[in-house]
C-alpha positions as CSV (number, residue, x, y, z in Angstrom):
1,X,0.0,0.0,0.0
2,X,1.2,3.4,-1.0
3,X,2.1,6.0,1.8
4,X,-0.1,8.6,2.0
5,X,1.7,12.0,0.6
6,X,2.0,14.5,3.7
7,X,1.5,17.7,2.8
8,X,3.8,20.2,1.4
9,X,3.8,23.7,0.3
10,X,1.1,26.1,1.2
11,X,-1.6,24.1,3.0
12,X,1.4,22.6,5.2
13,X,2.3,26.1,6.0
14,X,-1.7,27.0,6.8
15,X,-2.1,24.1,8.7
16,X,0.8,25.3,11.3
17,X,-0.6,28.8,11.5
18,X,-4.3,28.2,12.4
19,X,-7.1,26.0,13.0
20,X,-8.5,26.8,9.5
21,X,-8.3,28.8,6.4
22,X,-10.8,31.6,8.0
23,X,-9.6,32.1,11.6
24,X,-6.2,32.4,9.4
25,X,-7.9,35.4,7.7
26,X,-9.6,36.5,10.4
27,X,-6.2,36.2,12.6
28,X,-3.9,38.0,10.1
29,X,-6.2,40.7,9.4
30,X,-6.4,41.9,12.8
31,X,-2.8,41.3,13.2
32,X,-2.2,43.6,10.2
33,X,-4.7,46.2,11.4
34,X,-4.1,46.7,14.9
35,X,-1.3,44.5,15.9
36,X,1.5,47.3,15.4
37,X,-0.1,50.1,16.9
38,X,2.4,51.1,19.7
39,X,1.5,52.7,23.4
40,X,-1.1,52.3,25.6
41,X,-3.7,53.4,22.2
42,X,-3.0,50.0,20.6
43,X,-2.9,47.9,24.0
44,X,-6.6,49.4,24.6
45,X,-7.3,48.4,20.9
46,X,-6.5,44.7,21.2
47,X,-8.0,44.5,24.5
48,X,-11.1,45.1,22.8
49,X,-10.6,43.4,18.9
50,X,-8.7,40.1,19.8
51,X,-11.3,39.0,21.5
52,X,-12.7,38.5,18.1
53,X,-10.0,35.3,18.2
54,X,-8.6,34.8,21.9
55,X,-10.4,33.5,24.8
56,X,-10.2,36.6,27.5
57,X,-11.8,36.3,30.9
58,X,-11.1,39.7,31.2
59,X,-8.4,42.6,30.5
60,X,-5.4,41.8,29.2
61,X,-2.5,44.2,28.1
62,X,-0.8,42.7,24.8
63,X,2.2,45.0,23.3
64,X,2.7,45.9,19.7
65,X,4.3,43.2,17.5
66,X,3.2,40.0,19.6
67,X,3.0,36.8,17.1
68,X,-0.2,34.6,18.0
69,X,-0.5,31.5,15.9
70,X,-3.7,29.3,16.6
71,X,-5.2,32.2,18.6
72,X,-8.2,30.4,19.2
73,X,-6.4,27.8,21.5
74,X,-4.8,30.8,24.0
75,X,-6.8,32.0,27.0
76,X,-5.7,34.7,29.0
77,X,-6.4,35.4,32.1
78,X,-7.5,38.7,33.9
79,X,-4.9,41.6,34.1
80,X,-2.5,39.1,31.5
81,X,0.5,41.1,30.6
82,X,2.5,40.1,27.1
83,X,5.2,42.0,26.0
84,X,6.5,43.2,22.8
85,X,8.0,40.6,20.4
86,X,6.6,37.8,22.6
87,X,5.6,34.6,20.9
88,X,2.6,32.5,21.3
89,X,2.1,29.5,19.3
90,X,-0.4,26.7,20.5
91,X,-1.7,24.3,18.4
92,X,-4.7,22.2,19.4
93,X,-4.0,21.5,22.9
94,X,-3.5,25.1,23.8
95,X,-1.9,27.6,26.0
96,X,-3.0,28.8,29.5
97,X,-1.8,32.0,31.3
98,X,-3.5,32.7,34.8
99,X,-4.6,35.8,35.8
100,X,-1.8,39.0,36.3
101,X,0.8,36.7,34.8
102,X,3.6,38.7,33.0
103,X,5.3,36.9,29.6
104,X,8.0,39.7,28.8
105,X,9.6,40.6,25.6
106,X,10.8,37.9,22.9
107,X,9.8,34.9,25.2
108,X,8.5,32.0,22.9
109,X,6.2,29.6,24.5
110,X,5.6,27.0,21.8
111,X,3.7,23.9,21.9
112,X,4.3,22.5,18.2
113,X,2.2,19.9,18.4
114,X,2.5,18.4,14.7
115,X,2.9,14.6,15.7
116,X,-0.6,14.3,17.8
117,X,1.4,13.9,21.3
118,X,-1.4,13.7,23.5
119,X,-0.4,15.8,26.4
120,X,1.1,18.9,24.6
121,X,0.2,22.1,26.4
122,X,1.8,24.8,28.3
123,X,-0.7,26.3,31.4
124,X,1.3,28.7,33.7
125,X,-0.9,30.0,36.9
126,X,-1.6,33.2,38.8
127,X,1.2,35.9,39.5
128,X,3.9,34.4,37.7
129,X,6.2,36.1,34.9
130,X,7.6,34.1,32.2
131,X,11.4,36.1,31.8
132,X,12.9,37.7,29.0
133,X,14.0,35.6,26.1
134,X,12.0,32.4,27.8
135,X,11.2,29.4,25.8
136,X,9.1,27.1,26.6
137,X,8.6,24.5,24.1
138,X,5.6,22.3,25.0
139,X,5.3,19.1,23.5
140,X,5.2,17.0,26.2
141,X,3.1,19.3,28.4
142,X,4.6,22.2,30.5
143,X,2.5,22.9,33.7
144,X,3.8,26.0,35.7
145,X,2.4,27.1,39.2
146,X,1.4,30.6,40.4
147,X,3.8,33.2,41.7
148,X,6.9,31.3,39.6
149,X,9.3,33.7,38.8
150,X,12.1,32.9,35.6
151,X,14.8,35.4,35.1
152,X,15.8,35.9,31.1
153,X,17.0,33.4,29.2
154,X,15.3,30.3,30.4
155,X,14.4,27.3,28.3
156,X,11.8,24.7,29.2
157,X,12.3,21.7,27.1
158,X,9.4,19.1,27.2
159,X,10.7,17.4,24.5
160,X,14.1,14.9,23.7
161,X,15.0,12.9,20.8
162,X,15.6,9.3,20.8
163,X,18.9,8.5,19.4
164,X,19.7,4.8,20.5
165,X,20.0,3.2,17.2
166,X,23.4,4.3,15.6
167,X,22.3,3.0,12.1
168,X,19.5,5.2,11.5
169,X,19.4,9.1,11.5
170,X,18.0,10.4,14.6
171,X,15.4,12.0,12.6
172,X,13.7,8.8,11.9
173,X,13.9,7.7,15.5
174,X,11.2,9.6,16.8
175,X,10.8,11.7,20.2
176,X,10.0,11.2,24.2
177,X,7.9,13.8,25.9
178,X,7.1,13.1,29.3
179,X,6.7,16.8,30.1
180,X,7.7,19.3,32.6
181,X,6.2,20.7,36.1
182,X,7.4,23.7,37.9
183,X,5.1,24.2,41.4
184,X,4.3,27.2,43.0
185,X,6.4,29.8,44.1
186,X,9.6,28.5,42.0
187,X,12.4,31.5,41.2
188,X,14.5,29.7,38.2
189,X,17.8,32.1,37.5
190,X,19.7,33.3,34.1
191,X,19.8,30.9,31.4
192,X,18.7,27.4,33.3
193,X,17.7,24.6,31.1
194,X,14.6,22.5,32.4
195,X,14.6,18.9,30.7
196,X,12.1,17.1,29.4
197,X,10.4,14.8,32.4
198,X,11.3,16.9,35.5
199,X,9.6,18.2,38.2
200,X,11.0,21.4,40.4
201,X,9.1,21.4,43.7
202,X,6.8,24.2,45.5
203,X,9.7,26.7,46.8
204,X,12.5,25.3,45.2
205,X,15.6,28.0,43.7
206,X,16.7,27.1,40.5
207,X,20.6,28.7,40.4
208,X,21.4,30.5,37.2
209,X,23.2,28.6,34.5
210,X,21.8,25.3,36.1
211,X,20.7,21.9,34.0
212,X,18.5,20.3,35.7
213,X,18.2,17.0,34.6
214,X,16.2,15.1,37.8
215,X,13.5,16.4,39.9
216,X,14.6,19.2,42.6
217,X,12.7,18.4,46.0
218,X,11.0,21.4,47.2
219,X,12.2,23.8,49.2
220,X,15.7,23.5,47.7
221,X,18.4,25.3,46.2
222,X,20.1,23.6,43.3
223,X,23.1,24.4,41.0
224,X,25.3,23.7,38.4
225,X,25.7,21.0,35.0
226,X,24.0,18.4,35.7
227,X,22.1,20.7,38.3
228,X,22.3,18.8,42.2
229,X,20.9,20.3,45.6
230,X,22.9,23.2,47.3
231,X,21.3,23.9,50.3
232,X,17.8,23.4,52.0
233,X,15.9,26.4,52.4
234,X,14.8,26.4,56.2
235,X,12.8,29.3,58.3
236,X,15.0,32.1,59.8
237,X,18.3,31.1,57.7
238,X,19.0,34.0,55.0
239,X,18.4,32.3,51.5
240,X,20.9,34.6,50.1
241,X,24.3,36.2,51.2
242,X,26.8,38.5,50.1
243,X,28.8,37.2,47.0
244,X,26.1,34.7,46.3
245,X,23.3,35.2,43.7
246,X,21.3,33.6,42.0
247,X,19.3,35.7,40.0
């Protein structure tokens, strides 16, 4: 039996940009009408037209030049903030941002869900702020909690390849995604790397430059490539000292 032909060309490229050829209208022509117009004028603009294609539970401040692909699968919370140049592209399974939750500029949260993985999402809670230059890429389902706070640079990476068969390209060997889970009241510093399949407890500090590659128990300060426990964060001891930051 023949393979079927996937598809190529322009209706490859439309079927990664919305859920059908009219919301991709619809989408593009409000992106083109108000989705450059700068200061608080165009924020009050879009607060009012992109409901037309996102689901709003109430105000939400969105900044000149943010990219929305599958609009129709974002729902933003109350008093949302997403900043210039930001990046928002969900696919079927969506993205979630909680109310007063800050994405700030050029962060990419990204659930690029073209193989039909069936947990591929990314929901981040109240109060937190996704960092500058963030990427979150979703695949296997990126849960983060309220009040998390990531400093720039940040990647979340739901995603790994499978590689354990030297006589075929890697391409052809498919992918894991187990996903990712960041509880409340995380603070992840500068340029960490989450893997794919980890969990970072409630109150846990995430050092900057860290690869965390296993699960970080809450409460607890880890560091460094692999990433492993520094300290225990304990009531009345200082989390942080002269010389040593984290941010």
């Amino acid at each position: 039996m023949a393979r079927p032909r996937p598809e190529s060309g322009l209706s490859l490229y439309l079927s990664r940009q919305a859920s059908s050829l009219p919301r991709y209208v619809l989408e593009q022509l409000l992106y083109a009408a108000v989705g450059w117009i700068p200061t608080v004028v165009g924020i009050g603009v879009r607060a009012l037209l992109y409901r037309l294609i996102l689901r709003m539970d109430g105000l939400a401040a969105i900044e000149s030049g943010v990219r929305l692909r599958f609009a129709d699968h974002i729902r933003l919370g109350k008093g949302v903030y997403l900043d210039h140049g930001a990046y928002l592209h969900a696919c079927p399974a969506g993205i979630e941002i909680g109310d007063r939750s800050f994405v700030m500029h050029n962060a990419v949260l990204h659930v690029y869900n073209f193989r039909d993985l069936p947990h591929a999402f990314i929901r981040i809670g109240r109060d937190s702020l996704i960092g500058e230059m963030n990427v979150l890429r979703g695949q296997g389902g990126i849960t983060v909690g309220d009040r998390v706070y990531t400093a720039p640079l940040v990647q979340m990476l739901a995603v790994n390849h499978v590689y354990d068969d030297p006589t075929r390209p890697m391409v052809e060997q498919g992918i894991t995604a187990e996903g990712i889970t960041v509880e409340d009241d995380v603070w992840i510093g500068a340029g960490a790397i989450i893997t794919d399949g980890v969990r970072i407890g409630r109150g846990a500090v995430v050092a900057a430059g860290a690869v965390v590659t296993a699960d970080v128990p809450p409460h607890t300060v880890v560091g460094g490539v692999p990433a492993r426990p520094l300290k225990q964060i304990e009531s009345g001891v200082p989390a942080v000292r002269r010389g040593q930051v984290h941010y």
